[in-house]
N, CA, C and O atoms as CSV, one atom per row, in Angstrom:
chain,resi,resn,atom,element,x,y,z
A,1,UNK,N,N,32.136,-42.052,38.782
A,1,UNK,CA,C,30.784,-42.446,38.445
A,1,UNK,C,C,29.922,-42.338,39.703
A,1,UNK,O,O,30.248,-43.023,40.673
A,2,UNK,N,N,28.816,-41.515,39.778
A,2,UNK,CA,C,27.598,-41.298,40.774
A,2,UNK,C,C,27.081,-42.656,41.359
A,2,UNK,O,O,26.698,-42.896,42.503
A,3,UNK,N,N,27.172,-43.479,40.273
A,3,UNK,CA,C,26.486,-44.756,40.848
A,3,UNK,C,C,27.572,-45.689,41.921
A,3,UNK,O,O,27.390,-46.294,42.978
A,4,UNK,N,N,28.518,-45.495,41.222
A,4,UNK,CA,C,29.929,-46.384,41.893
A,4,UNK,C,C,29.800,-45.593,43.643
A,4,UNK,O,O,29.646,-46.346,44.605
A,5,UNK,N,N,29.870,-44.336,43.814
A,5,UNK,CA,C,29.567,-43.890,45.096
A,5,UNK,C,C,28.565,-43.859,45.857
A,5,UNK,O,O,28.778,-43.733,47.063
A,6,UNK,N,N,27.165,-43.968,45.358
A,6,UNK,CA,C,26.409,-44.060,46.217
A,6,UNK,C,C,26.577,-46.068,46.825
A,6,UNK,O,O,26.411,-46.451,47.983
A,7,UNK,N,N,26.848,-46.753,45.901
A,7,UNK,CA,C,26.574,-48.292,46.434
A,7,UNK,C,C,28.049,-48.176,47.281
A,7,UNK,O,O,27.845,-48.748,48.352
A,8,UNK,N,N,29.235,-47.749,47.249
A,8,UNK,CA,C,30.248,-47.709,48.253
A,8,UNK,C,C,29.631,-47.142,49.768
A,8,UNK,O,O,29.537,-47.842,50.775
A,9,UNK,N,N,29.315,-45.975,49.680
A,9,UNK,CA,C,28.594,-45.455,50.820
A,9,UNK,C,C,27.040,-46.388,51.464
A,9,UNK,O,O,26.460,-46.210,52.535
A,10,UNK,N,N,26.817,-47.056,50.711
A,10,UNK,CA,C,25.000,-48.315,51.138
A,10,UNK,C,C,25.766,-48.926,52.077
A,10,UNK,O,O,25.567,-49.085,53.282
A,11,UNK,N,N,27.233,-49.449,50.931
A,11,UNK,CA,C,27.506,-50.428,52.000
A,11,UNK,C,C,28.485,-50.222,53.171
A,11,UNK,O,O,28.631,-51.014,54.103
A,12,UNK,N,N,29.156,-49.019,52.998
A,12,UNK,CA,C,29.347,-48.620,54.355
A,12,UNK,C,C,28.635,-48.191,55.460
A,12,UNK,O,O,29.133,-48.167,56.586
A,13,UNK,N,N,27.165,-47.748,55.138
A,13,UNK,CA,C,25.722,-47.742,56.321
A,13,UNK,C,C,26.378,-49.655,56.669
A,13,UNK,O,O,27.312,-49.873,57.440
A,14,UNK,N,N,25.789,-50.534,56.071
A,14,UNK,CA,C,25.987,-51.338,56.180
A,14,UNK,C,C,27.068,-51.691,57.588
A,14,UNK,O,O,26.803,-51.677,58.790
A,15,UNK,N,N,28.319,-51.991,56.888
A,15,UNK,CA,C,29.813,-52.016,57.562
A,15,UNK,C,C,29.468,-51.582,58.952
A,15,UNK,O,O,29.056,-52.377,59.797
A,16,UNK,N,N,29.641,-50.339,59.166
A,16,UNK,CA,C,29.339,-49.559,60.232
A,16,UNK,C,C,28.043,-49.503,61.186
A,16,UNK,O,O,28.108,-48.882,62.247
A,17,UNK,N,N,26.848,-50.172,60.783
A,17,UNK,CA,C,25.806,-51.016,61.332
A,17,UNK,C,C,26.223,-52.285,62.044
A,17,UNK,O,O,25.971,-52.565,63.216
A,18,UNK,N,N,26.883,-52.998,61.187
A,18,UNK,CA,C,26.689,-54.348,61.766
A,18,UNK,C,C,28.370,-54.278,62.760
A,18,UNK,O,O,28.548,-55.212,63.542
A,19,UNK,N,N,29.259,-53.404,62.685
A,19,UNK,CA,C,30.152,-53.210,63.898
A,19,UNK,C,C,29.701,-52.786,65.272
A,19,UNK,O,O,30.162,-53.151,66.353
A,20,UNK,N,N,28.637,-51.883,65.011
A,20,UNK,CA,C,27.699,-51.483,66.338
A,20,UNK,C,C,27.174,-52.577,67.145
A,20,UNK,O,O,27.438,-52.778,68.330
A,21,UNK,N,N,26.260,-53.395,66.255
A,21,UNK,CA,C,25.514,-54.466,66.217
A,21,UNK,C,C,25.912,-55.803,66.363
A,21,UNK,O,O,25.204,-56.766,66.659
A,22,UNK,N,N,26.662,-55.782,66.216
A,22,UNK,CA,C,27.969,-57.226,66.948
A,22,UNK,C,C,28.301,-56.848,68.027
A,22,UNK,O,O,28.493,-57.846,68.721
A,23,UNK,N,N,28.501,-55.847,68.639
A,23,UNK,CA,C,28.960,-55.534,69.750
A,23,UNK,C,C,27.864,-55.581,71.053
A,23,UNK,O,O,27.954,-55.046,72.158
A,24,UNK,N,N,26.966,-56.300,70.569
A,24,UNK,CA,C,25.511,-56.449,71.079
A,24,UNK,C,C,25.628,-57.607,71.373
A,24,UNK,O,O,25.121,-57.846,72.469
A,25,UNK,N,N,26.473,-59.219,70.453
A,25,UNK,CA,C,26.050,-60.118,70.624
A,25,UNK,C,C,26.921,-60.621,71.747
A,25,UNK,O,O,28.090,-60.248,71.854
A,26,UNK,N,N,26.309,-61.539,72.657
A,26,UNK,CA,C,27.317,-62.933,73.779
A,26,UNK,C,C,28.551,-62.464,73.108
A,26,UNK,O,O,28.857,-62.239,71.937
A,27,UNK,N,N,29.186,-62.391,74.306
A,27,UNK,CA,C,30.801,-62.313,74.209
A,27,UNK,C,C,31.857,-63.263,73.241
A,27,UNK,O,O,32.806,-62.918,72.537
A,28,UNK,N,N,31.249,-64.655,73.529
A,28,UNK,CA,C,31.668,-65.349,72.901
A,28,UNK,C,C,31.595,-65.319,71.696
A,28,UNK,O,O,32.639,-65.148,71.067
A,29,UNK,N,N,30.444,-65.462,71.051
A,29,UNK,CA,C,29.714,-64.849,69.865
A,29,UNK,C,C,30.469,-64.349,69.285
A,29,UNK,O,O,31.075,-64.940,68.392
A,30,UNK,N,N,30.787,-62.549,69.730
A,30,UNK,CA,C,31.495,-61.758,69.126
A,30,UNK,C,C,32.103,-62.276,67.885
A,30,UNK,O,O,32.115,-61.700,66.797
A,31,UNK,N,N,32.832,-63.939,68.297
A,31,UNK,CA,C,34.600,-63.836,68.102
A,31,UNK,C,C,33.944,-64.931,67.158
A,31,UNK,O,O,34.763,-65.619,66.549
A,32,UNK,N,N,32.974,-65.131,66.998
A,32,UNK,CA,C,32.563,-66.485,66.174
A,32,UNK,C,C,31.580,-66.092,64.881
A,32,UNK,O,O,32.001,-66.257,63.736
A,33,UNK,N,N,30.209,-65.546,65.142
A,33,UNK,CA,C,29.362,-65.244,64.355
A,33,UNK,C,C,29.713,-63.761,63.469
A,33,UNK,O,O,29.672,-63.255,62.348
A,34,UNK,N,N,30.088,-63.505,64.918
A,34,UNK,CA,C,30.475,-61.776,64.639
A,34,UNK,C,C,31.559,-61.511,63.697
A,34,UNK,O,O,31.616,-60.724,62.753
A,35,UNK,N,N,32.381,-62.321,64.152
A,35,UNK,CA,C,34.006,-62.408,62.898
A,35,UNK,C,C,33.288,-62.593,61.709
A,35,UNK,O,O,33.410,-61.605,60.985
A,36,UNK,N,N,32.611,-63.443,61.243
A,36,UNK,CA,C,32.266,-64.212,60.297
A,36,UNK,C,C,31.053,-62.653,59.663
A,36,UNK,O,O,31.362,-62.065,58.627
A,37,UNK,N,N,29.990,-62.299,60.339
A,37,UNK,CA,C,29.223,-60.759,59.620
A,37,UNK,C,C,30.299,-60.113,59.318
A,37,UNK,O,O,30.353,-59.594,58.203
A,38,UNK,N,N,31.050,-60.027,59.932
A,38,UNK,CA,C,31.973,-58.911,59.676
A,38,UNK,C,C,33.138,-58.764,58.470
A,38,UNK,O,O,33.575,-57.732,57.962
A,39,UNK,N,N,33.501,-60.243,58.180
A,39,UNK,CA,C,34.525,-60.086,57.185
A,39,UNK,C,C,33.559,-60.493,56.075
A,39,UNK,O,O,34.226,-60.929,55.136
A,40,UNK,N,N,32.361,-60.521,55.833
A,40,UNK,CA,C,31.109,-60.810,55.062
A,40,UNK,C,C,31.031,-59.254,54.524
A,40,UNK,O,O,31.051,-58.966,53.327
A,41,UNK,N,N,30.953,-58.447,55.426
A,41,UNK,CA,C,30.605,-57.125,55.028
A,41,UNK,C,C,31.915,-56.566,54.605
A,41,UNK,O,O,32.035,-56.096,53.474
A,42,UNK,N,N,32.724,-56.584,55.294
A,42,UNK,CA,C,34.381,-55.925,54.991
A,42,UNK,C,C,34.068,-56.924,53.458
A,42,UNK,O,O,33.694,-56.187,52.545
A,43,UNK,N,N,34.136,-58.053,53.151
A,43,UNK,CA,C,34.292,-58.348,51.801
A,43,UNK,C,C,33.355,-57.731,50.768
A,43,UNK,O,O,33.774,-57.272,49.705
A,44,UNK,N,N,32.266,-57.737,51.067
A,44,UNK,CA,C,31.480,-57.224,50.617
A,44,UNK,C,C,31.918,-55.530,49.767
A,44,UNK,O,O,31.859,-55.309,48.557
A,45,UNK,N,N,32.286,-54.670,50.730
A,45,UNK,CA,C,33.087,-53.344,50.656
A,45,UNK,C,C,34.082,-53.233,49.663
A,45,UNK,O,O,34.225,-52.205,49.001
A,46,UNK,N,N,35.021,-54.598,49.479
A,46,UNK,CA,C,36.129,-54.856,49.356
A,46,UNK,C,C,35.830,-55.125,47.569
A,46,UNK,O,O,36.509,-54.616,46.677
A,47,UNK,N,N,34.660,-56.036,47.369
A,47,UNK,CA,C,34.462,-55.997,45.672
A,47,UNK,C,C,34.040,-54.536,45.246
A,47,UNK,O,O,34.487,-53.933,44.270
A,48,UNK,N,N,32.958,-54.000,46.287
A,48,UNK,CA,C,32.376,-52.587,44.961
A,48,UNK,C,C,33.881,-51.608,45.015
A,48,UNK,O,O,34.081,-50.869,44.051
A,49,UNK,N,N,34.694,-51.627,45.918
A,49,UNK,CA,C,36.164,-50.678,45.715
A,49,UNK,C,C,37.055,-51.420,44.797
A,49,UNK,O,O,37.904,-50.739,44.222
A,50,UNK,N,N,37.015,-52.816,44.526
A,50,UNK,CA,C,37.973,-53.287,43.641
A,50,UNK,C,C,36.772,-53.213,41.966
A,50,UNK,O,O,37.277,-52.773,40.933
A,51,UNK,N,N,35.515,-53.610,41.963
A,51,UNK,CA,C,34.875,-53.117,40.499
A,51,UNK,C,C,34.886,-51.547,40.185
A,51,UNK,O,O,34.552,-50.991,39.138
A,52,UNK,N,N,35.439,-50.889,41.573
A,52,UNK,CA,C,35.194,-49.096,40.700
A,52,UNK,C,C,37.063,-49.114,40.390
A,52,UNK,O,O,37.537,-48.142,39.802
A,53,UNK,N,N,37.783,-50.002,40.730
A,53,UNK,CA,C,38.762,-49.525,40.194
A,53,UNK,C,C,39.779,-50.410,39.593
A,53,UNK,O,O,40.928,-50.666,39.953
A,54,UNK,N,N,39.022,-50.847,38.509
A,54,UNK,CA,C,39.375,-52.092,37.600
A,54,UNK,C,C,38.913,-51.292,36.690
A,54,UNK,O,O,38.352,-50.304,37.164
A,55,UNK,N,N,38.948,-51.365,35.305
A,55,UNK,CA,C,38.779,-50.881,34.089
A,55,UNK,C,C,37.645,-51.771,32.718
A,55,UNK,O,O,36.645,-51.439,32.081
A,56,UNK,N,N,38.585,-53.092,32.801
A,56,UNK,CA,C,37.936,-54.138,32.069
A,56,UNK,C,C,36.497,-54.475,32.301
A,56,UNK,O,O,36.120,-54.352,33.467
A,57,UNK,N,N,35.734,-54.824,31.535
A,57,UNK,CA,C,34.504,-54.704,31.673
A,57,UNK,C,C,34.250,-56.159,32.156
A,57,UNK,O,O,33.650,-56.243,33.227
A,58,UNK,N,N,34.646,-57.452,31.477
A,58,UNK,CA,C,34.661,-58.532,32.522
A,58,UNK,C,C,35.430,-58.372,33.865
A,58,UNK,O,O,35.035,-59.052,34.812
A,59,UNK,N,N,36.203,-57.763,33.990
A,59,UNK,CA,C,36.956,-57.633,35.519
A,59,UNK,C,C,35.955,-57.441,36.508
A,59,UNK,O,O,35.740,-58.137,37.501
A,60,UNK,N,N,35.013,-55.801,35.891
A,60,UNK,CA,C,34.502,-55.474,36.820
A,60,UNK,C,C,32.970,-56.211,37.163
A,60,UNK,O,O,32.368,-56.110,38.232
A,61,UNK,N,N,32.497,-57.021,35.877
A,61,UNK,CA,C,31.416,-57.801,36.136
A,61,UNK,C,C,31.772,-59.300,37.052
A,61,UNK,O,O,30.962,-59.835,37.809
A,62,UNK,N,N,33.007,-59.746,36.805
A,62,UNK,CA,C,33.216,-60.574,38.266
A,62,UNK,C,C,33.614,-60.175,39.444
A,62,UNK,O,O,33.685,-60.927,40.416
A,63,UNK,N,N,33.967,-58.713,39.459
A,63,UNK,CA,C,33.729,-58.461,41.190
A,63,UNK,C,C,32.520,-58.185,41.727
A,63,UNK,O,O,32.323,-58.467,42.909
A,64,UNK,N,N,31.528,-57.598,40.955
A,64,UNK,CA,C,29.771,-57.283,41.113
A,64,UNK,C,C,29.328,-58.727,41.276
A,64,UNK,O,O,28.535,-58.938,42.194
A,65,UNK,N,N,29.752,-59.847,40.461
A,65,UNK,CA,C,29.191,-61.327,40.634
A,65,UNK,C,C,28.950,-61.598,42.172
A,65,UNK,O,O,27.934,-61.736,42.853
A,66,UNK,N,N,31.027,-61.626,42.577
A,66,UNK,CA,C,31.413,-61.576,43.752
A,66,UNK,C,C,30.626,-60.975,44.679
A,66,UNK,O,O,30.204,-61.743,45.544
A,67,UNK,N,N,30.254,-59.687,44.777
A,67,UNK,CA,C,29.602,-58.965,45.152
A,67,UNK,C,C,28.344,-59.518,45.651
A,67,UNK,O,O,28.276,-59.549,46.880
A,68,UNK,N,N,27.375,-59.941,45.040
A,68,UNK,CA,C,26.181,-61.012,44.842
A,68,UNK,C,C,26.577,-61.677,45.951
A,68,UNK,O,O,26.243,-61.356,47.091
A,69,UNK,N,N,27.321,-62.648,45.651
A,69,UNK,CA,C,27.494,-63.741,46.373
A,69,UNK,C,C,27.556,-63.554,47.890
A,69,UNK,O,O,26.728,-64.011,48.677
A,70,UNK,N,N,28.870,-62.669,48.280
A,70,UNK,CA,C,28.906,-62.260,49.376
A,70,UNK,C,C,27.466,-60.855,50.232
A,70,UNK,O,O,27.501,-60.363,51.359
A,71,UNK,N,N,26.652,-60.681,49.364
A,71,UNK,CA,C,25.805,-59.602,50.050
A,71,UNK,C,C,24.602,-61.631,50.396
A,71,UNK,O,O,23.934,-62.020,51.354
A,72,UNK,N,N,24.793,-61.987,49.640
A,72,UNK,CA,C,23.702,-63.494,50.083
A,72,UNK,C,C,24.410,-63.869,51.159
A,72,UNK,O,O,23.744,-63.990,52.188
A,73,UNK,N,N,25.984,-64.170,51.259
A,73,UNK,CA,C,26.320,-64.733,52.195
A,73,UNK,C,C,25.626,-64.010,53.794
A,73,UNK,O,O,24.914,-64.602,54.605
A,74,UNK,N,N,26.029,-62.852,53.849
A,74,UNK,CA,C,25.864,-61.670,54.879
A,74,UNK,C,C,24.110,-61.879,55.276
A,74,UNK,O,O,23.860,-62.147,56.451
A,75,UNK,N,N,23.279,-61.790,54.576
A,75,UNK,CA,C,22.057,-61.997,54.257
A,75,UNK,C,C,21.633,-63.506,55.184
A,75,UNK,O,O,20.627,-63.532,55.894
A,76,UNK,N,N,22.561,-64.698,55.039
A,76,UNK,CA,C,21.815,-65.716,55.528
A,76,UNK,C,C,22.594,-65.651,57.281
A,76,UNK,O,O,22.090,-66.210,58.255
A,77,UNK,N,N,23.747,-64.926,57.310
A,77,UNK,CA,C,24.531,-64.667,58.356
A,77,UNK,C,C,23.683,-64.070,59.661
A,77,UNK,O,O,23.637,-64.552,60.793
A,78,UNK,N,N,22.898,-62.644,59.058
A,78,UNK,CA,C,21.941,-62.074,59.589
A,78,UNK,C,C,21.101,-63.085,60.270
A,78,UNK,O,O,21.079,-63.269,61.487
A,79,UNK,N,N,20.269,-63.856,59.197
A,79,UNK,CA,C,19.135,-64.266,59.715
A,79,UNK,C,C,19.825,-65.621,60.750
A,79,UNK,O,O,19.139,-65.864,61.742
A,80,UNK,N,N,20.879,-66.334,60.605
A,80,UNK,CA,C,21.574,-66.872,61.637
A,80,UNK,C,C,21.623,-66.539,63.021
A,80,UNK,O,O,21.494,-67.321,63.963
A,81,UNK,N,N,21.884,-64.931,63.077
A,81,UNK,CA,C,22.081,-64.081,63.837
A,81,UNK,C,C,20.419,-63.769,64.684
A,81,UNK,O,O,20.195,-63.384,65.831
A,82,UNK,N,N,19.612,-64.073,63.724
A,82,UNK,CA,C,18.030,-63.693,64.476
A,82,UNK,C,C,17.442,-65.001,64.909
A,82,UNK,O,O,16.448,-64.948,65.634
A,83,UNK,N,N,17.901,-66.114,64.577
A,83,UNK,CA,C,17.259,-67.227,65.034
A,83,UNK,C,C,17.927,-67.766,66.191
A,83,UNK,O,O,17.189,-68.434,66.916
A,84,UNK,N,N,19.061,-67.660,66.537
A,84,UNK,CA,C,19.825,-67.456,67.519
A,84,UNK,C,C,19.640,-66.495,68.520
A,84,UNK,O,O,20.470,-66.481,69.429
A,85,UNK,N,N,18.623,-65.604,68.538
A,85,UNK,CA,C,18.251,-64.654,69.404
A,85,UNK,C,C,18.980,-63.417,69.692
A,85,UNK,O,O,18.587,-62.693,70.606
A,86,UNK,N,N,20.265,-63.035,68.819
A,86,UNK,CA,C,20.789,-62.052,68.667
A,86,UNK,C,C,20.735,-60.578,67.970
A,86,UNK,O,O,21.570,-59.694,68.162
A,87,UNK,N,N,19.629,-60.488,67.152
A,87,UNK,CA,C,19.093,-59.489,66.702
A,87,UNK,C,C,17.244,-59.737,66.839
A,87,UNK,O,O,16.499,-60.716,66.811
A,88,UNK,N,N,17.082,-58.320,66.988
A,88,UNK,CA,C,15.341,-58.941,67.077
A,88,UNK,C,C,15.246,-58.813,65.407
A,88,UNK,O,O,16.132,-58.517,64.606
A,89,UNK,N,N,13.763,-59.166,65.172
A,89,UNK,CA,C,12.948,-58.999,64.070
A,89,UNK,C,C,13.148,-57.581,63.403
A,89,UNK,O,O,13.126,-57.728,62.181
A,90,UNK,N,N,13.269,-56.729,63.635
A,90,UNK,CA,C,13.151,-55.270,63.662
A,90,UNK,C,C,14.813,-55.009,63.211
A,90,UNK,O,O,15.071,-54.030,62.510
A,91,UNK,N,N,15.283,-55.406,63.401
A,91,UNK,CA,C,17.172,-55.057,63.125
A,91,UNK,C,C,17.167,-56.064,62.084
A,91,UNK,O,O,17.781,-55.537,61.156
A,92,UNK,N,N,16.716,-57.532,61.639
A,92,UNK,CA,C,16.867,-58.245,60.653
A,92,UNK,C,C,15.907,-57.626,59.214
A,92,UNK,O,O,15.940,-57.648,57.983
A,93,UNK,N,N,15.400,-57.298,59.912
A,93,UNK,CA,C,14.398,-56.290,58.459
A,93,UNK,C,C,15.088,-55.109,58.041
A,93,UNK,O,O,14.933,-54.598,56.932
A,94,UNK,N,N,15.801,-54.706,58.874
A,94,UNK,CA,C,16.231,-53.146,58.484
A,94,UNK,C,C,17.484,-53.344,57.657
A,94,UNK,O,O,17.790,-52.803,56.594
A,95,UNK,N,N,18.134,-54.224,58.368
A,95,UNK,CA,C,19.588,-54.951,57.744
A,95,UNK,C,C,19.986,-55.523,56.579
A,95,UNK,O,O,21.032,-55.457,55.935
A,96,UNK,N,N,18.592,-56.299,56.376
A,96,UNK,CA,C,17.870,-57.071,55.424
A,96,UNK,C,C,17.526,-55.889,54.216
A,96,UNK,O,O,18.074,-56.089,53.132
A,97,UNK,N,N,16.812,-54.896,54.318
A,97,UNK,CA,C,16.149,-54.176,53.463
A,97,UNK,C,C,17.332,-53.060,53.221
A,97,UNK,O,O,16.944,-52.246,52.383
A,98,UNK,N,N,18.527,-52.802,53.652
A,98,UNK,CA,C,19.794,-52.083,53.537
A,98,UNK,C,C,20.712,-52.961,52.523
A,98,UNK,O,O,21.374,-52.603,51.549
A,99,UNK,N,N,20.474,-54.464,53.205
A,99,UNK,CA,C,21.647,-55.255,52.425
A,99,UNK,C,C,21.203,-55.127,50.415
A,99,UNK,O,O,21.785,-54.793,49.383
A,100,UNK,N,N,19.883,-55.617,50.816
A,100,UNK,CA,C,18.744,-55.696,49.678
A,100,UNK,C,C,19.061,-54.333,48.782
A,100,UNK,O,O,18.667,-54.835,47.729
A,101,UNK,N,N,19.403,-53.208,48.447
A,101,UNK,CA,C,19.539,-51.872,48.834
A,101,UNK,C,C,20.613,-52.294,47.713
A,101,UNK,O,O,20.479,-52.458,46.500
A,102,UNK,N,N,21.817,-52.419,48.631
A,102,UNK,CA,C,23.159,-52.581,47.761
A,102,UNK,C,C,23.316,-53.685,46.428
A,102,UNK,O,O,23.842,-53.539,45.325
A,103,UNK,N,N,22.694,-54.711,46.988
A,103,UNK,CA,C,22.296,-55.909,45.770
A,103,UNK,C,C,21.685,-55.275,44.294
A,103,UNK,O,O,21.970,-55.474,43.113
A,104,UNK,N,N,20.504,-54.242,45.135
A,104,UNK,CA,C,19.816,-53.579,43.411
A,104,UNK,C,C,20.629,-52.837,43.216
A,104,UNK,O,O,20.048,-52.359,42.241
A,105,UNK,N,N,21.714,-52.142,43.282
A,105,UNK,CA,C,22.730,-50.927,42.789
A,105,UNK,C,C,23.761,-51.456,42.004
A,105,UNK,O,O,24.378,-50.992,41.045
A,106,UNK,N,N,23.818,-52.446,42.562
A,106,UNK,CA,C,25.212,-53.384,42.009
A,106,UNK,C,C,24.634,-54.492,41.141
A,106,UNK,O,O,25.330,-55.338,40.581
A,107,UNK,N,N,23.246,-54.421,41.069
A,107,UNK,CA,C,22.343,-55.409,39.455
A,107,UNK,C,C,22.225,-54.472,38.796
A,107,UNK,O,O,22.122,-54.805,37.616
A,108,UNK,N,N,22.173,-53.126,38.983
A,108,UNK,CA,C,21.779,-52.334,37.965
A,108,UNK,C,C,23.335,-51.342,37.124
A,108,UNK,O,O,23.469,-50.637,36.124
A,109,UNK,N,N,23.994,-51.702,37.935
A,109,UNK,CA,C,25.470,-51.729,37.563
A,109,UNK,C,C,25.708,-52.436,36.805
A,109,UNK,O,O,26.019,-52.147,35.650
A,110,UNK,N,N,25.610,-53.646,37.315
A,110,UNK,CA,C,26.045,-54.638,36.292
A,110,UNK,C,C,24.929,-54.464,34.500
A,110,UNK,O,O,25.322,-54.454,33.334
A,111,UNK,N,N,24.109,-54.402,34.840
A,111,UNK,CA,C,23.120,-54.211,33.658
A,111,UNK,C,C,23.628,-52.804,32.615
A,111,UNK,O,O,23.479,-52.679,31.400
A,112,UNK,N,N,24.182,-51.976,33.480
A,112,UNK,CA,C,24.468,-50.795,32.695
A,112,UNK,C,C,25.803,-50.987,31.946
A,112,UNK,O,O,26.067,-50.407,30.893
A,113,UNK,N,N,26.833,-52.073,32.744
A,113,UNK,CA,C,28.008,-52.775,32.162
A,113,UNK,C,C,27.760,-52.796,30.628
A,113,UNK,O,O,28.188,-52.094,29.711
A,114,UNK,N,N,26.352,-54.557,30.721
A,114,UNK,CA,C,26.207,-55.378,29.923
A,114,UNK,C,C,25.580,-54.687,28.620
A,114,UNK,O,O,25.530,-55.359,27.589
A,115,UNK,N,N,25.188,-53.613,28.624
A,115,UNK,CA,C,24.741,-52.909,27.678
A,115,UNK,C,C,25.903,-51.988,26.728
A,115,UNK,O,O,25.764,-51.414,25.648
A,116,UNK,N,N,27.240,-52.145,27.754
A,116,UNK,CA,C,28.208,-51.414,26.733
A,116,UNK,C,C,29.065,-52.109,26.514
A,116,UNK,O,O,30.244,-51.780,26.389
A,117,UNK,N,N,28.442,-53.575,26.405
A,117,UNK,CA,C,29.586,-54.591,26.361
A,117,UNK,C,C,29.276,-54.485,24.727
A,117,UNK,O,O,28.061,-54.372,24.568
A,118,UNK,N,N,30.192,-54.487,23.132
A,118,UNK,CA,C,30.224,-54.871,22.476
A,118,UNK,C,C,29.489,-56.321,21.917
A,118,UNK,O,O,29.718,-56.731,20.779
């Protein structure tokens, strides 16, 4: 499915952004905030590869749920990350408007689900 690959690839821009971009923050950091973006996004990755390869139509609408949840988690992580002085304004918008990105692919997924749900 076209759609299942382009939101795998959003959120690997994603993934591969915020590994660059941790590597930016206080050392210490790294191992604290940074762990924490990071297995946010690795989870994140981890539902749209487990909803493209599940079958059941509730299966795959609670890993997209999942999905949700963890692109909010990542989302308030970020802005953690900017009030703390570790990303400017300019990297929280872009990050922000990328994360935002994957959220509408994976609502409109889910919507295209709910329409062939019986």
């Amino acid at each position: 499915m076209k759609q299942d690959f382009i939101i795998y690839t959003k959120m690997l821009e994603v993934v591969l952004w915020s590994f660059e971009k941790i590597n930016t923050f206080p050392k210490k950091q790294r191992f604290v905030l940074g762990q924490q973006i990071e297995n946010s996004a690795l989870g994140a990755l981890r539902y749209i590869i487990e909803a493209n390869n599940v079958r059941e139509i509730m299966l795959i609408q609670e890993k997209l749920q999942q999905l949700n949840v963890e692109l909010e988690v990542l989302r308030s992580l970020y802005r953690v990350a900017f009030e703390v002085r570790f990303i400017k304004a300019s990297s929280l918008g872009y990050i922000t408007k990328k994360i935002d990105e994957v959220g509408r692919i994976g609502g409109s997924w889910q919507k295209k689900i709910r329409t062939k749900t019986p």
